[in-house]
Each structure stands twice: as C-alpha cells, then as structure tokens.
Biopython code that builds the backbone (N, CA, C, O; Angstrom):
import numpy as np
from Bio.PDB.StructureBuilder import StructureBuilder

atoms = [
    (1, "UNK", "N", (-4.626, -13.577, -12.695)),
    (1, "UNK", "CA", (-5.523, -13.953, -11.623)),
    (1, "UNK", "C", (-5.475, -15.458, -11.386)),
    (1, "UNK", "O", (-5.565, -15.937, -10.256)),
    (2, "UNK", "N", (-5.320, -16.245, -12.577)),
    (2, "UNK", "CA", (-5.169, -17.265, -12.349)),
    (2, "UNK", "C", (-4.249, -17.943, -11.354)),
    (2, "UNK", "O", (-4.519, -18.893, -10.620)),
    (3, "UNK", "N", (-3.043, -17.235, -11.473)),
    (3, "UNK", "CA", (-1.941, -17.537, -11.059)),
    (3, "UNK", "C", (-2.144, -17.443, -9.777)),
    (3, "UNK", "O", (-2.241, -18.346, -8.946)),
    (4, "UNK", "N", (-2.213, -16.153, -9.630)),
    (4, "UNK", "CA", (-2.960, -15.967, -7.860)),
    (4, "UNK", "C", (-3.649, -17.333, -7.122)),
    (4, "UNK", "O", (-3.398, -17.557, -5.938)),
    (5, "UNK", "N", (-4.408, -18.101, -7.791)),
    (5, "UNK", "CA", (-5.509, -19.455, -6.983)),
    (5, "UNK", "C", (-4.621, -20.558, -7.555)),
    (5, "UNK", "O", (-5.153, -21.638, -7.295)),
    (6, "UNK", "N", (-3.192, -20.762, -8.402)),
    (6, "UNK", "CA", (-2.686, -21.690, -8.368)),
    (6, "UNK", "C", (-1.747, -21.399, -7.109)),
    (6, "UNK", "O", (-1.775, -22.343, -6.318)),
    (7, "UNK", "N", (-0.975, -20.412, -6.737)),
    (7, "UNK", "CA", (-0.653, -20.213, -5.454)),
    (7, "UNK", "C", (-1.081, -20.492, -4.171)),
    (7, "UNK", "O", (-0.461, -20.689, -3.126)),
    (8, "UNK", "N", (-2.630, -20.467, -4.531)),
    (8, "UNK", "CA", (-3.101, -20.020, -3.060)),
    (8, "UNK", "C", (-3.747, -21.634, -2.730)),
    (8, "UNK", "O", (-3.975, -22.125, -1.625)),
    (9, "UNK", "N", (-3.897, -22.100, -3.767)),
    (9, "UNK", "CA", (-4.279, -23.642, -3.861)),
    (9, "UNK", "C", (-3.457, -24.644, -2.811)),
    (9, "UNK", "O", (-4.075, -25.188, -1.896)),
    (10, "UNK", "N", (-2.109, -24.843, -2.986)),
    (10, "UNK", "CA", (-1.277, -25.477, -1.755)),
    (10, "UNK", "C", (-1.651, -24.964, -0.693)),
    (10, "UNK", "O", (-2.041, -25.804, 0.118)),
    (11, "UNK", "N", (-1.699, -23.831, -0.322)),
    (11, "UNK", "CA", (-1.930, -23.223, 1.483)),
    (11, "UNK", "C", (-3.259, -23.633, 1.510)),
    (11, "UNK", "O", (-3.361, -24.630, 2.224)),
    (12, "UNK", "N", (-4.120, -23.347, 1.120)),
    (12, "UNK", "CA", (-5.893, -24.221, 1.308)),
    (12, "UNK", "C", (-5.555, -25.387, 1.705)),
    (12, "UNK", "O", (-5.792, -25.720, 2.866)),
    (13, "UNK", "N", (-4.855, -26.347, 0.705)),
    (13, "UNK", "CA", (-4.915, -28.052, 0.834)),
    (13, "UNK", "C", (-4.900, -28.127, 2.133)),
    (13, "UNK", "O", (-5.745, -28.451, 2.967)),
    (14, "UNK", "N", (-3.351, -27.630, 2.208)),
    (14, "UNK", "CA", (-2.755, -27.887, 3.556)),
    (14, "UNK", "C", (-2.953, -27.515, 4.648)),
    (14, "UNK", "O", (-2.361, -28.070, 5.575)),
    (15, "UNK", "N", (-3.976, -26.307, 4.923)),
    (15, "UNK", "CA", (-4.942, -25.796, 6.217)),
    (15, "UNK", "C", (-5.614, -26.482, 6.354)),
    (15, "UNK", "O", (-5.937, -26.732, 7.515)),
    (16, "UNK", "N", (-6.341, -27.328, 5.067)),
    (16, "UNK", "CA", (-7.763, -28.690, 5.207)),
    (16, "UNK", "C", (-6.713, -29.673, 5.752)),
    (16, "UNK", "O", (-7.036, -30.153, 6.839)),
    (17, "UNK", "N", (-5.902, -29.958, 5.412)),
    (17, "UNK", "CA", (-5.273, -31.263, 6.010)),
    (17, "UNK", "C", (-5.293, -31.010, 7.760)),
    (17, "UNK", "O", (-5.802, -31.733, 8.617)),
    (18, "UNK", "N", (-4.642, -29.881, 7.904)),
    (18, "UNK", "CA", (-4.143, -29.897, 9.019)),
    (18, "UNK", "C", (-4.980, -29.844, 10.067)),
    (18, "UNK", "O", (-4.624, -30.216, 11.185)),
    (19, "UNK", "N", (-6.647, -29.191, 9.707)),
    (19, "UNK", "CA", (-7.655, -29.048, 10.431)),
    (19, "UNK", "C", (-8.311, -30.581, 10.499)),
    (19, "UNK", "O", (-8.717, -31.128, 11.524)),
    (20, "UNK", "N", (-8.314, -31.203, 8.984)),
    (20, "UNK", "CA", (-8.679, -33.094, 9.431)),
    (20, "UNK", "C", (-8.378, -33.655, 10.243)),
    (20, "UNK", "O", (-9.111, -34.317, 10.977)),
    (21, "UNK", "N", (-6.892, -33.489, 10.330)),
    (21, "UNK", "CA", (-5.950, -34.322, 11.419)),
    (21, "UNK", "C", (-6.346, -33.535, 12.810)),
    (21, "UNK", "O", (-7.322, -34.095, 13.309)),
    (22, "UNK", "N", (-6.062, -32.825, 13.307)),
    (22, "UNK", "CA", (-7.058, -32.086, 14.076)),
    (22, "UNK", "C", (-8.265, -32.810, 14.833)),
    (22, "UNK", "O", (-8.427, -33.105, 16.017)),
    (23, "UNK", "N", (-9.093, -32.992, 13.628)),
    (23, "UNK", "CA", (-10.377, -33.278, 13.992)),
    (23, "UNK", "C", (-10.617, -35.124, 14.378)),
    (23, "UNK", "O", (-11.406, -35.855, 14.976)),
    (24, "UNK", "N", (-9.770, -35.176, 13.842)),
    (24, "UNK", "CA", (-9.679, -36.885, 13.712)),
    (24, "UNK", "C", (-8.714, -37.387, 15.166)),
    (24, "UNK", "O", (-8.567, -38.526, 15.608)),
    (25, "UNK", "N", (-8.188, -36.170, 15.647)),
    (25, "UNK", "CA", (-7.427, -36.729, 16.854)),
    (25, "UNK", "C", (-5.936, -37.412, 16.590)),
    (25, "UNK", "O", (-5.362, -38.139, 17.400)),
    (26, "UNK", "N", (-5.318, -36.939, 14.992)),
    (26, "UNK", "CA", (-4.310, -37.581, 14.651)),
    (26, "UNK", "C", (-3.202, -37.475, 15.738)),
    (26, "UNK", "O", (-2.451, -38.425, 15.962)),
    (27, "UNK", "N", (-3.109, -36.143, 16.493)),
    (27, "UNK", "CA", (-1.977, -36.379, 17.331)),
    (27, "UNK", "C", (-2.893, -35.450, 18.609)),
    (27, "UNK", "O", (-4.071, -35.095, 18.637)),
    (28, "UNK", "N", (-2.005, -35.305, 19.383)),
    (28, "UNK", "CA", (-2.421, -34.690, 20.937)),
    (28, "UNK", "C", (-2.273, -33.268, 20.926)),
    (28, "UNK", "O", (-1.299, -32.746, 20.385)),
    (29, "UNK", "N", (-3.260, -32.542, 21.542)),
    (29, "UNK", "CA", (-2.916, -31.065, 21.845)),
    (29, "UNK", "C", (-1.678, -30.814, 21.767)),
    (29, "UNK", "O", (-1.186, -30.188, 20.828)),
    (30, "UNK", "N", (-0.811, -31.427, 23.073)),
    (30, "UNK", "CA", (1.203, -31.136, 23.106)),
    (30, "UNK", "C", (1.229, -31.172, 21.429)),
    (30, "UNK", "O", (1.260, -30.135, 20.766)),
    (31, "UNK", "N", (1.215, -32.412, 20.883)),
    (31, "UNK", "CA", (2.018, -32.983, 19.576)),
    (31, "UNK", "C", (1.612, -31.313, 18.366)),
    (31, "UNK", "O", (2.560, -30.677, 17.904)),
    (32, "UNK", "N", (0.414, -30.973, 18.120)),
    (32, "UNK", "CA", (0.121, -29.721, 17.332)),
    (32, "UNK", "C", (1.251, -28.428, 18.161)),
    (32, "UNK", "O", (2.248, -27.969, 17.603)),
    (33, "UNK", "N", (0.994, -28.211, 18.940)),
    (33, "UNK", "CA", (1.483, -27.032, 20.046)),
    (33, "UNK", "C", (3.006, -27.219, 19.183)),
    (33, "UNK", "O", (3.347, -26.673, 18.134)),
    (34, "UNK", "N", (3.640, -28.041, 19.905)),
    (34, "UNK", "CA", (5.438, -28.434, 19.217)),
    (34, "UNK", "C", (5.036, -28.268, 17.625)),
    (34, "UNK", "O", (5.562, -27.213, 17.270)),
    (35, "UNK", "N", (4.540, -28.680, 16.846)),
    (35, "UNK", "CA", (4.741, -28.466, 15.240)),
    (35, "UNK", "C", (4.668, -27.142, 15.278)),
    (35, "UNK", "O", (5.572, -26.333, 15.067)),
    (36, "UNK", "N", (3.660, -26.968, 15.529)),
    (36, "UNK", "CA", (3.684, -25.185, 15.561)),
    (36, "UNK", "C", (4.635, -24.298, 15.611)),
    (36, "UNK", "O", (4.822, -23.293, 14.925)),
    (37, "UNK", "N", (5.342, -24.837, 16.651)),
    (37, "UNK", "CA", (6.390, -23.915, 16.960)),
    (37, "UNK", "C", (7.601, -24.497, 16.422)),
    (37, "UNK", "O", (8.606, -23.844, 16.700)),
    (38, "UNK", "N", (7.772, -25.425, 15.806)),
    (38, "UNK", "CA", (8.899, -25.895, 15.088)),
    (38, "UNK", "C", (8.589, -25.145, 13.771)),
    (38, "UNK", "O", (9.559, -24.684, 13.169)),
    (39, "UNK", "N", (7.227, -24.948, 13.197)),
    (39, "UNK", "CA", (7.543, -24.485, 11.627)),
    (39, "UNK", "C", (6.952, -22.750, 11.792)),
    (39, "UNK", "O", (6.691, -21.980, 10.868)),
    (40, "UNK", "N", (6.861, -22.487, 13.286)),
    (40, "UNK", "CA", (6.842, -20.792, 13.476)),
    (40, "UNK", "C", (8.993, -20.326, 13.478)),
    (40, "UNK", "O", (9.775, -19.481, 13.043)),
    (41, "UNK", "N", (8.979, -20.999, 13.911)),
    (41, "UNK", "CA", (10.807, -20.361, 14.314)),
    (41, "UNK", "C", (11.920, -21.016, 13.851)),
    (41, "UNK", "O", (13.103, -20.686, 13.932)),
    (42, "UNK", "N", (11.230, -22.319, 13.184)),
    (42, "UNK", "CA", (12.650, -22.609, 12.133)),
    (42, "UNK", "C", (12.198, -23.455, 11.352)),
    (42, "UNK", "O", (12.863, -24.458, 11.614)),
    (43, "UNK", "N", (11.371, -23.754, 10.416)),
    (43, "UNK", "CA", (11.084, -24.285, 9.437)),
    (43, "UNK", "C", (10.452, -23.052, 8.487)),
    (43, "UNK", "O", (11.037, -22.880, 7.418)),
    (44, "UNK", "N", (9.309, -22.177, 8.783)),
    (44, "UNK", "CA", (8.921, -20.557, 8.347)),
    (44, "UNK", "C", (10.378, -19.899, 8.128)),
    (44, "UNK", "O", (10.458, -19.457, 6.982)),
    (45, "UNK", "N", (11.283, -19.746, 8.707)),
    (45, "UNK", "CA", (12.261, -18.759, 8.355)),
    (45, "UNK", "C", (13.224, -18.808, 7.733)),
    (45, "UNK", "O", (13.675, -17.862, 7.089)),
    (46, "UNK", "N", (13.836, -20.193, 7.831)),
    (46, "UNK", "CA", (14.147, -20.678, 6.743)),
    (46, "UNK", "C", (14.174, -20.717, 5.398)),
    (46, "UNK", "O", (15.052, -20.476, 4.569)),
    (47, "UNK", "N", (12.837, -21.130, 5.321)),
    (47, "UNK", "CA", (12.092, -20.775, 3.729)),
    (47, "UNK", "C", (12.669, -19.098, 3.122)),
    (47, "UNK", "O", (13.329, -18.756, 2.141)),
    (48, "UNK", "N", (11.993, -18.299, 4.338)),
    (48, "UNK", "CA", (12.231, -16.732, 3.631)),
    (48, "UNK", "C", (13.659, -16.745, 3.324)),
    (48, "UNK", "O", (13.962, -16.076, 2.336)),
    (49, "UNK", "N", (14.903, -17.528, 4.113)),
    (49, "UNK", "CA", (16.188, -16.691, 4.004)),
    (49, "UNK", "C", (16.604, -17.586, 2.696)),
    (49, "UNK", "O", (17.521, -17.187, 1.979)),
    (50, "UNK", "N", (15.563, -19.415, 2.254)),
    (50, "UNK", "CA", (16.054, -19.893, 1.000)),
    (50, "UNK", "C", (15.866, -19.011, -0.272)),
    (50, "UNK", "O", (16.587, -18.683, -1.214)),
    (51, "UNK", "N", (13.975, -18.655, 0.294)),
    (51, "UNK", "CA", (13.924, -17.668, -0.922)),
    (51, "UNK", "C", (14.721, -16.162, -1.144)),
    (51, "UNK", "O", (14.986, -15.783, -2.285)),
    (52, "UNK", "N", (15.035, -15.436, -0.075)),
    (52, "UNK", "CA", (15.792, -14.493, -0.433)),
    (52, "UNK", "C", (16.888, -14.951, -0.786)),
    (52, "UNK", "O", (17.309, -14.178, -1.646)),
    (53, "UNK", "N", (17.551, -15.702, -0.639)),
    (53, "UNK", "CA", (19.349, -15.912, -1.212)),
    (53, "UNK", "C", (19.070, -16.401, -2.513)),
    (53, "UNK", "O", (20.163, -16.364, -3.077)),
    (54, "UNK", "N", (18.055, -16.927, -3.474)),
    (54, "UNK", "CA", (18.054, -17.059, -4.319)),
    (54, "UNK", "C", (17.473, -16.129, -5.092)),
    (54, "UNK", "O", (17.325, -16.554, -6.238)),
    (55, "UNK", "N", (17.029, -14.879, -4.913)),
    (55, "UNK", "CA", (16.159, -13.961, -5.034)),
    (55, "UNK", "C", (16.998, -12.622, -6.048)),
    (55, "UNK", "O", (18.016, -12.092, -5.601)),
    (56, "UNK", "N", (16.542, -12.295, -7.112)),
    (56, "UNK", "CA", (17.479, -11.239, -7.308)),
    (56, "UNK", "C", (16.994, -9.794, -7.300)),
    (56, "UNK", "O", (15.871, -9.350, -7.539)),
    (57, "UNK", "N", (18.363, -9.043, -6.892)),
    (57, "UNK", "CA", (17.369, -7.495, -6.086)),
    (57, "UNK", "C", (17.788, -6.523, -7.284)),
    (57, "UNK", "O", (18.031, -5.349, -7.007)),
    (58, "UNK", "N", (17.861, -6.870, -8.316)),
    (58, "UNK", "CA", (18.466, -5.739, -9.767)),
    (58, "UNK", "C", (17.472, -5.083, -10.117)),
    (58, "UNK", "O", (17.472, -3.900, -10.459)),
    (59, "UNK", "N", (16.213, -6.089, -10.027)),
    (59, "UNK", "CA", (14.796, -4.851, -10.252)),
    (59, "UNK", "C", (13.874, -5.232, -9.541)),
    (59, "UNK", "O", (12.898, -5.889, -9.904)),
    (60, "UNK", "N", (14.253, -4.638, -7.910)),
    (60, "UNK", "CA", (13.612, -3.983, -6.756)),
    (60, "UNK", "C", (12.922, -2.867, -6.694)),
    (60, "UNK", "O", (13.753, -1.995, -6.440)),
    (61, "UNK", "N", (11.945, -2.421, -6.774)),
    (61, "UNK", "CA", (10.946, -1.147, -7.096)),
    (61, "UNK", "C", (11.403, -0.973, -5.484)),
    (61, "UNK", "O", (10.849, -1.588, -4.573)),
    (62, "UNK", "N", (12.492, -0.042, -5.302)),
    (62, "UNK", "CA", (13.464, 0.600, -4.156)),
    (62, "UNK", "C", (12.797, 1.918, -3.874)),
    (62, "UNK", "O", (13.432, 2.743, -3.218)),
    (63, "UNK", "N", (11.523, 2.225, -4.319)),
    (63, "UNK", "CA", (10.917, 3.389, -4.267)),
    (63, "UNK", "C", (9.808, 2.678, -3.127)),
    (63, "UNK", "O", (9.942, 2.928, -1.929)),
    (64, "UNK", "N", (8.808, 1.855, -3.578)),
    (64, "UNK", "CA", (8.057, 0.878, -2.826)),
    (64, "UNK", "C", (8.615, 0.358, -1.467)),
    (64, "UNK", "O", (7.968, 0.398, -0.421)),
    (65, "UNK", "N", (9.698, -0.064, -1.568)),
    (65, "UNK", "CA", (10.693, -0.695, -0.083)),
    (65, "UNK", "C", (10.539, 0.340, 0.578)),
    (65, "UNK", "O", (9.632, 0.264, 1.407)),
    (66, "UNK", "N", (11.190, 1.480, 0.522)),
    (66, "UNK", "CA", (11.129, 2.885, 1.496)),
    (66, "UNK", "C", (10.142, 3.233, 1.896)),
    (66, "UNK", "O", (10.090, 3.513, 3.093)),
    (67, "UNK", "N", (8.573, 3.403, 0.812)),
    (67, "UNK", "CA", (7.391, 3.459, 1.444)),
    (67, "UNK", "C", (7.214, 2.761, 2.365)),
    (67, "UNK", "O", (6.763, 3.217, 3.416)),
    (68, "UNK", "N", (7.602, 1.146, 2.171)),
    (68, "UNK", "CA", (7.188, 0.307, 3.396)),
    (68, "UNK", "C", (7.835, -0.099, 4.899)),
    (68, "UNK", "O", (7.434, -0.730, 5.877)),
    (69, "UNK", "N", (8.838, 0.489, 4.595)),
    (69, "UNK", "CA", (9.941, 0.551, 5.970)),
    (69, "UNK", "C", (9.249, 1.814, 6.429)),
    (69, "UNK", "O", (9.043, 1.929, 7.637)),
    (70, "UNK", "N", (8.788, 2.968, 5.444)),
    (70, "UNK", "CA", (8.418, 4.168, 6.608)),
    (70, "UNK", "C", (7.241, 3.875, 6.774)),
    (70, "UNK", "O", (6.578, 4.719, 7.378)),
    (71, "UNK", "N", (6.641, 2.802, 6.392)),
    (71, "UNK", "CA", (4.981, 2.575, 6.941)),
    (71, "UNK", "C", (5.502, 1.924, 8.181)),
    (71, "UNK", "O", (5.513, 2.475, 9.282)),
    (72, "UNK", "N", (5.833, 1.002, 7.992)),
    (72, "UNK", "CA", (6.145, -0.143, 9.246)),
    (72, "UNK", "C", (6.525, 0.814, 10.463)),
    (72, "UNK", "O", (5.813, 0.861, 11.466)),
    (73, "UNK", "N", (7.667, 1.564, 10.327)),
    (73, "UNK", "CA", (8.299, 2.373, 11.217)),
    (73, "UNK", "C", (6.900, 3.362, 12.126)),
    (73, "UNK", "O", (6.599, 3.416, 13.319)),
    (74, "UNK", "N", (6.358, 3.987, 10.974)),
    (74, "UNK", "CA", (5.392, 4.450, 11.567)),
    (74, "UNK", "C", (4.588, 4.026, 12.998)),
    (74, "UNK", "O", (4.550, 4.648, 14.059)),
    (75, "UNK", "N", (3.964, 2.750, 12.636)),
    (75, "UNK", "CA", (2.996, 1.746, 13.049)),
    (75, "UNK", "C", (3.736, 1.322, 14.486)),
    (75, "UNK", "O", (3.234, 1.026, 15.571)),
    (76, "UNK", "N", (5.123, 1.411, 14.063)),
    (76, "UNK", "CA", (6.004, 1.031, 15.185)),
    (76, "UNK", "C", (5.850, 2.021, 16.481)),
    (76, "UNK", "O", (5.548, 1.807, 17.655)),
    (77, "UNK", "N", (6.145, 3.030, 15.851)),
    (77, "UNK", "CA", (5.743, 4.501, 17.022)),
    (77, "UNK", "C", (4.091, 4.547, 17.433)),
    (77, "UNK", "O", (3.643, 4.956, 18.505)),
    (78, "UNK", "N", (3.430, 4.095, 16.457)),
    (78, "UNK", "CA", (2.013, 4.909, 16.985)),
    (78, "UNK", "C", (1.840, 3.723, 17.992)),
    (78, "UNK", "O", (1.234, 4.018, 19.022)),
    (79, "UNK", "N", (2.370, 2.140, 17.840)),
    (79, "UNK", "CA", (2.146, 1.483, 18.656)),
    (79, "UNK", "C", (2.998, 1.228, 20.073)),
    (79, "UNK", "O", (2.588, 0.529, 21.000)),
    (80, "UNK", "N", (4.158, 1.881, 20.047)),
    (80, "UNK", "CA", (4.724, 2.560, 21.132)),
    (80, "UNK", "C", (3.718, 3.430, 22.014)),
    (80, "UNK", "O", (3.360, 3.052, 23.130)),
    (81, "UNK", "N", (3.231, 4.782, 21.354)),
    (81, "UNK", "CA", (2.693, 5.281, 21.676)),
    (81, "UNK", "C", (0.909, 5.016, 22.261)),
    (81, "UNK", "O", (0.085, 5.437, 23.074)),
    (82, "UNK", "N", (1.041, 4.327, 21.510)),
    (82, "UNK", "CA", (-0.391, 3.171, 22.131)),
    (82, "UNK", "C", (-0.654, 2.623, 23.315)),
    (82, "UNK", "O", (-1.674, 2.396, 23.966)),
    (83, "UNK", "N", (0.781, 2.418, 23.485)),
    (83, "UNK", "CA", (1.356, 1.136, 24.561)),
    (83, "UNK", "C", (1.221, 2.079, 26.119)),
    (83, "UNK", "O", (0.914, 1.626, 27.222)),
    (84, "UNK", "N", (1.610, 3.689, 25.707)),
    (84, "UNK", "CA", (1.703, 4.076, 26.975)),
    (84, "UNK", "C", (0.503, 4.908, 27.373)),
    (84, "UNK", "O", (0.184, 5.395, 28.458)),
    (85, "UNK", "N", (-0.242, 4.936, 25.825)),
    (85, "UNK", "CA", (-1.840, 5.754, 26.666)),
    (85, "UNK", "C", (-3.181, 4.868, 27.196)),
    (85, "UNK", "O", (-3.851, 5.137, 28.193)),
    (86, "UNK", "N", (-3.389, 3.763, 26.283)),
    (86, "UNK", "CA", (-4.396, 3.240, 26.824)),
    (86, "UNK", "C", (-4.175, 1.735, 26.995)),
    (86, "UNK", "O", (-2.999, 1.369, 26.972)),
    (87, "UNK", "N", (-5.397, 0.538, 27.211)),
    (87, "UNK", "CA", (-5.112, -0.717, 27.369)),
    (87, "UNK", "C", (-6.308, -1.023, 26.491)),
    (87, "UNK", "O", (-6.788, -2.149, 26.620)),
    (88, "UNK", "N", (-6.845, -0.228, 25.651)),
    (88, "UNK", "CA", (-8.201, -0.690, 25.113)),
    (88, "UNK", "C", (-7.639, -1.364, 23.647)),
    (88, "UNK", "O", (-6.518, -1.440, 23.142)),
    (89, "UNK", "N", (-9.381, -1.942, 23.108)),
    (89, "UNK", "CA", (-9.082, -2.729, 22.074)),
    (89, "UNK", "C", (-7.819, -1.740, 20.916)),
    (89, "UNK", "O", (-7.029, -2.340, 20.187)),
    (90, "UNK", "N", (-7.897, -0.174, 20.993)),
    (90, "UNK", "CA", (-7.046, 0.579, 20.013)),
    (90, "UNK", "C", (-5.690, -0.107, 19.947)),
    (90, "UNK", "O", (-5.263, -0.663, 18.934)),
    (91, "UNK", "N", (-4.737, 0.017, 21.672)),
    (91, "UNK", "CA", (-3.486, -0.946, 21.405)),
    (91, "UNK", "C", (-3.506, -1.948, 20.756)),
    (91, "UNK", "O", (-3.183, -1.891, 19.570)),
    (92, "UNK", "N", (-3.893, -3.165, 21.349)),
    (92, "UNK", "CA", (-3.664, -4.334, 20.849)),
    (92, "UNK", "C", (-3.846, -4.615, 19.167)),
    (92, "UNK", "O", (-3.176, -5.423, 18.524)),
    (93, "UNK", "N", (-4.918, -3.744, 18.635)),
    (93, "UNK", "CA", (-4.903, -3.789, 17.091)),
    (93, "UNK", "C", (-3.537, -3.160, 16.516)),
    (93, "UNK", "O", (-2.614, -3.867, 16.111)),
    (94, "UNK", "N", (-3.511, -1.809, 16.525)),
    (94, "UNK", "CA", (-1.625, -1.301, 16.449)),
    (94, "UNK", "C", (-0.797, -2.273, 16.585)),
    (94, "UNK", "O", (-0.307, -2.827, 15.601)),
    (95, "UNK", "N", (-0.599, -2.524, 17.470)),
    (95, "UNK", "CA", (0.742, -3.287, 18.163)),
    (95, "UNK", "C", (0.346, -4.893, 17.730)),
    (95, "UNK", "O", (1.185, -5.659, 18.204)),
    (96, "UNK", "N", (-0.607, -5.527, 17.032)),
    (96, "UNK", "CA", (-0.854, -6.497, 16.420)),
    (96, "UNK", "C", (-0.440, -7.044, 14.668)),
    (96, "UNK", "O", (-0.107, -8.087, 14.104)),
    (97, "UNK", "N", (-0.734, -5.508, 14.282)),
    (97, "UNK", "CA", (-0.679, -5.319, 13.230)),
    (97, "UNK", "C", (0.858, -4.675, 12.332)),
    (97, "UNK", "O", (1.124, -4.388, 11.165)),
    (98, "UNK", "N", (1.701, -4.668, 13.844)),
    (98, "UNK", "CA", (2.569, -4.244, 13.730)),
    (98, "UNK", "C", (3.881, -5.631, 14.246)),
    (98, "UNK", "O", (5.090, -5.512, 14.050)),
    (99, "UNK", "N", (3.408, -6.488, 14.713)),
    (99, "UNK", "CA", (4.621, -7.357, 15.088)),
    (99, "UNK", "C", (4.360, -9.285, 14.579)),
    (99, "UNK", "O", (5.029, -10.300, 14.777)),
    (100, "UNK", "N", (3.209, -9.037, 13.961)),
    (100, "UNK", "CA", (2.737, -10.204, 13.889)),
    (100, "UNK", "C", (2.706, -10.853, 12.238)),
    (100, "UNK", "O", (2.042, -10.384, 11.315)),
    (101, "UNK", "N", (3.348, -11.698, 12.192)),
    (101, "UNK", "CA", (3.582, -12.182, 10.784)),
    (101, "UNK", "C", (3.094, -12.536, 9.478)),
    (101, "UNK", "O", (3.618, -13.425, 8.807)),
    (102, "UNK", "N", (2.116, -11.871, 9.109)),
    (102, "UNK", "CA", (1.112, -12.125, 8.215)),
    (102, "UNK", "C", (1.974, -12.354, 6.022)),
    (102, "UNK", "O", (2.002, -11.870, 4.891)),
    (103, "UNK", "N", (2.464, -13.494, 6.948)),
    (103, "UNK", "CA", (3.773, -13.293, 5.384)),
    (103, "UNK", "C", (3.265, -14.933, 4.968)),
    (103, "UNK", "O", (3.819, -15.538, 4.050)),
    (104, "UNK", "N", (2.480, -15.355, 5.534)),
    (104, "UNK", "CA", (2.006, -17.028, 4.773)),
    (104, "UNK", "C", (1.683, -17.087, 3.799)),
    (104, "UNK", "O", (2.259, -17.781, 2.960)),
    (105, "UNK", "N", (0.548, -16.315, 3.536)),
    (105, "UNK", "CA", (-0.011, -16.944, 2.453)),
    (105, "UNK", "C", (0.816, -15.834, 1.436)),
    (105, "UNK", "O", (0.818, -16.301, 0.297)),
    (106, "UNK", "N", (1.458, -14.625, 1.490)),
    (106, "UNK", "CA", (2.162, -13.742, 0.583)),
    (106, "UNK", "C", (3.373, -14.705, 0.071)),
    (106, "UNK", "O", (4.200, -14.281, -0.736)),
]
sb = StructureBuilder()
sb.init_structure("model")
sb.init_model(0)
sb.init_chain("A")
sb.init_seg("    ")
for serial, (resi, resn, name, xyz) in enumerate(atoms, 1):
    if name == "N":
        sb.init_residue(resn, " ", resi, " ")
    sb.init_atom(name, np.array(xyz, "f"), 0.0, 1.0, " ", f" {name:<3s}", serial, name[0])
structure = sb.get_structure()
C-alpha cells in the first residue's frame, strides 16, 4: 500500500504545480492549451512505447489480457450501438468510457 502513495505522490505534486501556475497566470490560456496537447500526443505516448520496449512479457497473466481486450471490445459495440439509438446522457458515458485515456495515473 505503501508503494501505491509513493507512486501516486509525483502525479499529486505535479497536478498542484500545474494548477499554481494556472492560478498565478504563469502563462496564457493559448500557452496551457499547446502543452496540453504536446504531452497528450507526443510526450504521453512516448513514455508508454519507452515503458513497453523495456518491459518484459515472460510473465504476462495472458489469461487477464484476453479478459480485457474482450471487455474493451465489448464496450466498443455497446457504444456503437449507443451511438445509433439515443443522444442521451447513456451514449456519451459508453462511448466515454470507451475511447478516453484514463492510463495517467495507472
């Protein structure tokens, strides 16, 4: 458990930092907007493809992976299927929960 809040300790700091600067007016609406999207589409992905190439897959619980490709897959259809029956809050949660990157703080 411990280990867990020495992990989770850097992503805190650095959400407080980033909300200070923020608040303090360190840079301009534009200037946040561009970081954003510099460490959404190539500074974030990066990371995953450093950590996977250094990553070893010899003991992959390959039972777990399959569960989660047929979860995902799932989520994928029901939010297909979402897409063409209604416009209410039901889609957008599906189809949210299904394309949106919740791999930060993991």
């Amino acid at each position: 458990m411990l280990a867990f809040f020495y992990a989770l300790i850097p992503v805190v700091l650095i959400t407080a930092l980033g909300w200070l600067l923020a608040k303090q007016n360190f840079l301009a609406a534009d200037g946040w907007r561009a970081i954003e999207k510099l460490v959404y589409f190539i500074f974030f992905p990066a990371l995953i493809i450093n950590v996977l190439a250094g990553a070893s897959f010899e003991t992959v619980p390959w039972a777990m992976v399959l569960v989660l490709i047929g979860s995902q897959s799932t989520l994928a259809l029901l939010g297909l299927l979402a897409k063409r029956a209604d416009d209410g809050p039901r889609k957008g949660s599906i189809i949210q929960s299904n394309v949106r990157w919740n791999t930060f703080v993991g």
